[in-house]
C-alpha positions, -999 to +999 in steps of 0.1 A: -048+579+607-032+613+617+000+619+598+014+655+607-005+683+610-026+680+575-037+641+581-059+643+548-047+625+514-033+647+490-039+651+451-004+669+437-018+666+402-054+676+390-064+694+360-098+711+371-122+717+344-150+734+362-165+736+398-181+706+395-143+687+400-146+699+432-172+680+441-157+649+426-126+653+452-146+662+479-169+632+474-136+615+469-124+620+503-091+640+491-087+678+509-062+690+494-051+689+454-027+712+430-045+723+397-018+718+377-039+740+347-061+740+319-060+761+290-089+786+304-075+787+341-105+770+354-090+764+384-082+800+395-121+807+387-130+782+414-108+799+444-070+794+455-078+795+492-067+775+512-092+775+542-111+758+516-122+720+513-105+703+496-077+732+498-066+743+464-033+756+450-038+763+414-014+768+382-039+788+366-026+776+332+007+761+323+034+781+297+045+757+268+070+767+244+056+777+207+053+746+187+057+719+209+035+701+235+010+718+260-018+734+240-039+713+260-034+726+293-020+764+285-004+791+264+024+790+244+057+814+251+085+820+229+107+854+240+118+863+275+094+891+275+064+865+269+071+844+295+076+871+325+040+882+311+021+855+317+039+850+351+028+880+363-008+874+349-006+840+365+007+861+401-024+888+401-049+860+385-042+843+423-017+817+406-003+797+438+021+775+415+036+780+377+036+753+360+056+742+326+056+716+299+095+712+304+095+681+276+068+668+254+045+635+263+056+595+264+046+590+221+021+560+226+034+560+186+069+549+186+083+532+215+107+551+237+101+580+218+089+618+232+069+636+213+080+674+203+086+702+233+099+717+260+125+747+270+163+749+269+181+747+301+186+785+301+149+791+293+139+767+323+163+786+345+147+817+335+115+810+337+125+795+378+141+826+387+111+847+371+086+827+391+105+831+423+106+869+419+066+865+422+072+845+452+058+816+433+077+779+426+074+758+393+061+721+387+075+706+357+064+684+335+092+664+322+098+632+307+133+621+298+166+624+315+177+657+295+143+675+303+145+665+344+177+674+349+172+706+334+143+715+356+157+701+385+194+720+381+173+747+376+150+747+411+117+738+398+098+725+432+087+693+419+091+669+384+055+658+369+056+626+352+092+617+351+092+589+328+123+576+316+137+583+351+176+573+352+194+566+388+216+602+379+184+621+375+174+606+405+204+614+418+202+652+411+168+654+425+179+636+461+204+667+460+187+695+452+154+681+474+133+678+443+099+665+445+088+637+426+050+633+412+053+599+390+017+601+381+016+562+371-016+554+361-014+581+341-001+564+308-015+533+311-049+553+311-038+568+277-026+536+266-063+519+274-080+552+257-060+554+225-060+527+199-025+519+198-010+484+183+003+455+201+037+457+205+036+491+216+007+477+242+034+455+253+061+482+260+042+511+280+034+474+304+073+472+301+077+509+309+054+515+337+076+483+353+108+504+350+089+538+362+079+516+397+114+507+396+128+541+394+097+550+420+114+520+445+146+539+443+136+573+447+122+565+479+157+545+491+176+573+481+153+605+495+137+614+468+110+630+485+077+618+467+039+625+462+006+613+447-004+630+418-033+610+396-033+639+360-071+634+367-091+653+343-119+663+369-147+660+372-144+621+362-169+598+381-140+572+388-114+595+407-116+579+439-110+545+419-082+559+399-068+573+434-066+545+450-049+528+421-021+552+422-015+545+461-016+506+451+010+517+423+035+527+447+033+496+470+041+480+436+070+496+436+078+483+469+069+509+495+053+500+526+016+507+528+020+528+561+049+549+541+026+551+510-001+572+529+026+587+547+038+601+510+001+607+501-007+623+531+022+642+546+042+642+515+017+659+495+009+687+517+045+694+521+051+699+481+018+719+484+031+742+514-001+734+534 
């Protein structure tokens, strides 16, 4: 297979914990991911270069606002002055992405329910234009129509997650050129770690039908897509878990030959590579 000039499959979305995930996406076959951050920058330790293999682009760590979702994966930022702070440490740390927790998670609690975070519209705009002054772009994580409209009307580069996807946020990101990184497997994985009850087993099945749906449509309408798998690496089943995510999107009804089109070509693209 040789798709474009990078012909390699693409991961959009890894959190790297050490060196060692490096090994686990090289002896996965993938040469090229985006660290999308961990909350000690692990990923900026290991090299942003991009002669490298796999080739790396790295959020360092990702900016959450005080209080709500992201301590996981970064720092929290509540004033203006905060948040142009740790851009610029993200910028001289070698930073080649920022990346934001623009809503919180999918609540494997409450059906249809989000849990707690995110940034205003303003503060998403902000923090765009405040990136692209460091000559860097912004991947979102968003869930909800509210939260992806606001990072897309705002020029973020690409929408993590995306669940709860409507057509008019679809909409919105076919016209601004929005990437999309539905990271399915994603929340069924959380669902099969965490001990949640039936009926709320029952409706993340019923969501992740409605998220290949939205995934199906996307792709009709020009959406342009990628494979991200929110791996934790290193994890001893990331090729498995990889190739799950492609076999997602032909569940949504993509053609195989366009799926590793999207994993191959697409991904580099939304990486710059």
């Amino acid at each position: 297979m040789n798709i474009g000039h990078h012909s390699g499959f693409v991961d959009t979305h890894i959190h790297l914990e050490d060196a060692r995930g490096l090994e686990a996406v090289r002896a996965a076959g993938i040469t090229a991911v985006r660290d999308a951050g961990t909350k000690e920058g692990a990923g900026l330790k290991t090299g942003t270069a991009l002669r490298s293999v796999p080739a790396i682009v790295s959020a360092g760590w990702a900016l959450y606002k005080k209080g709500g979702y992201g301590s996981l994966f970064g720092v929290p930022v509540e004033t203006r002055e905060e948040i142009r702070g740790e851009i610029i440490k993200l910028k001289r740390a070698g930073a080649g992405i920022i990346k934001i927790m623009g809503s919180g998670m999918v609540s494997l609690k409450e059906p249809g329910a989000i849990t707690r975070g995110g940034f205003h519209p303003e503060e998403v705009r902000f923090i765009v234009g405040e990136a692209a002054a460091a000559g860097l772009g912004v991947m979102a994580h968003a869930n909800g129509a509210a939260a992806i409209a606001a990072a897309t009307e705002s020029g973020v580069r690409s929408v993590e997650h995306g669940f709860f996807m409507t057509e008019r946020a679809l909409e919105g990101m076919a016209k601004h050129g929005t990437y999309w990184t539905p990271t399915v497997g994603a929340l069924a994985r959380a669902a099969d770690s965490a001990t949640i009850s039936e009926e709320m087993r029952t409706y993340v099945t019923a969501l992740t039908a409605s998220h290949l749906e939205m995934i199906g449509r996307a792709r009709e309408i020009g959406v342009p897509l990628a494979v991200g798998t929110d791996c934790v690496l290193p994890d001893p089943e990331y090729r498995k878990i990889y190739d799950a995510e492609l076999s997602f999107f032909e569940r949504a009804g993509i053609s195989r030959e366009d799926v590793l089109r999207i994993a191959c070509e697409g991904g580099a693209r939304l990486l710059g590579i």
